[in-house]
VMD Tcl script that draws the C-alpha trace (Angstrom):
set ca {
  {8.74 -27.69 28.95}
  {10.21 -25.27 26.03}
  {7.93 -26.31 23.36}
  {5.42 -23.38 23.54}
  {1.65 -23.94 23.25}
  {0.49 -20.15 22.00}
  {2.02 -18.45 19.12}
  {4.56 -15.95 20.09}
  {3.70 -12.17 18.93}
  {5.68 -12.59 16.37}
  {3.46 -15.28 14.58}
  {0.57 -13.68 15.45}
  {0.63 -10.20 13.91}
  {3.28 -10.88 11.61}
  {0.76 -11.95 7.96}
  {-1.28 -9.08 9.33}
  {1.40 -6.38 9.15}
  {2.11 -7.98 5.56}
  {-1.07 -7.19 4.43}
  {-1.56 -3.80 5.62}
  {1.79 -3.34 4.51}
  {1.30 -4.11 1.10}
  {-1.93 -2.30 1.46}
  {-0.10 0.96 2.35}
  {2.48 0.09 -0.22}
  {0.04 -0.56 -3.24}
  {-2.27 2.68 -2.21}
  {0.70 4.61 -2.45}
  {1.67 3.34 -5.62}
  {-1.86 4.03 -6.58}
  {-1.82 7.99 -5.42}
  {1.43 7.99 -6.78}
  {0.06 7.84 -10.03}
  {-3.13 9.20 -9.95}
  {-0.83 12.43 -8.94}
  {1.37 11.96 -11.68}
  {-1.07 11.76 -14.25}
  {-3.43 14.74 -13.10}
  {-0.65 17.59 -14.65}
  {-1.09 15.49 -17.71}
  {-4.22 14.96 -17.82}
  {-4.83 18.74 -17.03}
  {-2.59 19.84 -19.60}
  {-4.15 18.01 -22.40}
  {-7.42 19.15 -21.46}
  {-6.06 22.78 -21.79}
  {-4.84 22.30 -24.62}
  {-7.68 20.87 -26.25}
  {-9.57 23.28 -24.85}
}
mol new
graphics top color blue
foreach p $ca { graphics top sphere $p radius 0.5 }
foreach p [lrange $ca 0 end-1] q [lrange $ca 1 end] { graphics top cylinder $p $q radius 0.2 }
display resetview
């Protein structure tokens, strides 16, 4: 009687909140440096302008 037939919560959500986790993770990584580049970016341009 305690062996259980469905997965628990746990089991059930738990690779999907890993990949939207490291979804959220990498797409911050991502704006983190697009937004770091952009004064760079902007600055060379100025200056070659």
């Amino acid at each position: 009687m305690g062996q259980r037939v469905r997965p628990t919560a746990a089991e059930t959500f738990a690779p999907a909140d890993l990949l939207q986790g490291i979804l959220v993770v990498s797409s911050f990584g991502f704006w983190a440096v697009v937004l770091g580049l952009m004064p760079v970016l902007l600055f060379r341009v100025w200056l070659a302008g």
